[in-house]
C-alpha angles and dihedrals in degrees: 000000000000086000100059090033082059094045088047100047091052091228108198100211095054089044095056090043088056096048092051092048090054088046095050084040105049093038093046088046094047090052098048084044096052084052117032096048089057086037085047091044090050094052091044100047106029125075123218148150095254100035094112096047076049106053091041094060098050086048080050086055103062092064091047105136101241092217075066098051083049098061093053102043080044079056093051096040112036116109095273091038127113092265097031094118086060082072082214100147124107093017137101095254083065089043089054097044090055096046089046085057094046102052091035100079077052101052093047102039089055095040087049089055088041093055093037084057092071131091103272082212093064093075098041087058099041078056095046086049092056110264119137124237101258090050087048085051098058087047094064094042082051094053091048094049091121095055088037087056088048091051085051091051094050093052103053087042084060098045095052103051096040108121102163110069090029087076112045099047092032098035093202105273118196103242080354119067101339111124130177101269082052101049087044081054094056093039096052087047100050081058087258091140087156094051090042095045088052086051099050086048083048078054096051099053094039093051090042092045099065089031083058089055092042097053086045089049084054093046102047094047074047091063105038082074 
């Protein structure tokens, strides 16, 4: 098969576009990690008057067509936009801050259920027992780790198979921006089914790959309790 022709053959281009796929990926799913689980625990465990409108919006967000979150990352980032100095736009750094925009809703929404899942009488008595609320906190984060991994999972699914907004903020740059679900995208459209078919398997086993090590991380907190 042309994928594991390419894979044998240790071709340099596809290796570098797979490098820079895992790094746009990881780093867009760990932002949108390191905000959306604290954004997800808030809204679960906070009451307020706009909590609903709140929680709402950022369920709205995970099905937030990514072409969309491109334009207005493009806006932000286009040379007379508010960012434009940052010179931001067409590189990977773009590329990551869409896809982190673009996971994030997910990773909330779903951290919000995980924690949300759990007793609400847990935290008051983890209170009562002298825990403060940061270590109560972390409790609580601890007892949904397998919703919390999932959220995780989908988000990473997300990121590295967004095309849309890849493209408009990356512009798929040859050893520059361009990623897997990009380069799948050109060569379908210079008429190269074959080489397009062996990238999207290349993909697959990329994408299943970390999702595999992910699914053995959830099990294995799974079964140390």
């Amino acid at each position: 098969m042309k994928a594991i022709e390419i894979l044998a053959n240790g071709d340099s281009d596809v290796f570098q576009v797979m490098v820079l796929t895992l790094t746009v990926s990881v780093i867009a799913t760990a932002i949108s990690v390191a905000l959306g689980v604290p954004l997800g625990l808030w809204l679960a465990l906070k009451d307020f008057s706009l909590k609903q409108a709140l929680t709402s919006l950022v369920n709205f967000g995970m099905g937030l067509p990514p072409v969309v979150v491109g334009l207005v990352v493009s806006l932000f980032l286009w040379r007379y936009g508010p960012l434009g100095k940052l010179e931001l736009m067409y590189t990977p750094t773009a590329m990551i801050l869409a896809q982190a925009i673009i996971a994030l809703p997910i990773v909330a929404s779903l951290s919000f259920a995980a924690i949300l899942s759990i007793d609400p009488k847990l935290r008051w008595q983890l209170l009562s027992m002298g825990a403060t609320t940061w270590q109560a906190n972390l409790l609580l984060i601890k007892e949904a780790r397998l919703g919390l991994i999932a959220a995780v999972i989908a988000g990473f699914g997300r990121v590295i198979s967004e095309v849309g907004a890849s493209m408009m903020v990356g512009g798929n740059i040859k050893g520059q921006t361009r990623v897997l679900t990009t380069a799948i995208v050109m060569e379908v459209g210079k008429g190269n089914y074959d080489v397009a078919i062996a990238i999207s398997l290349i993909l697959l086993i990329v994408a299943y790959s970390i999702i595999v090590l992910l699914t053995i991380l959830q099990h294995n907190k799974h079964s140390q309790f």
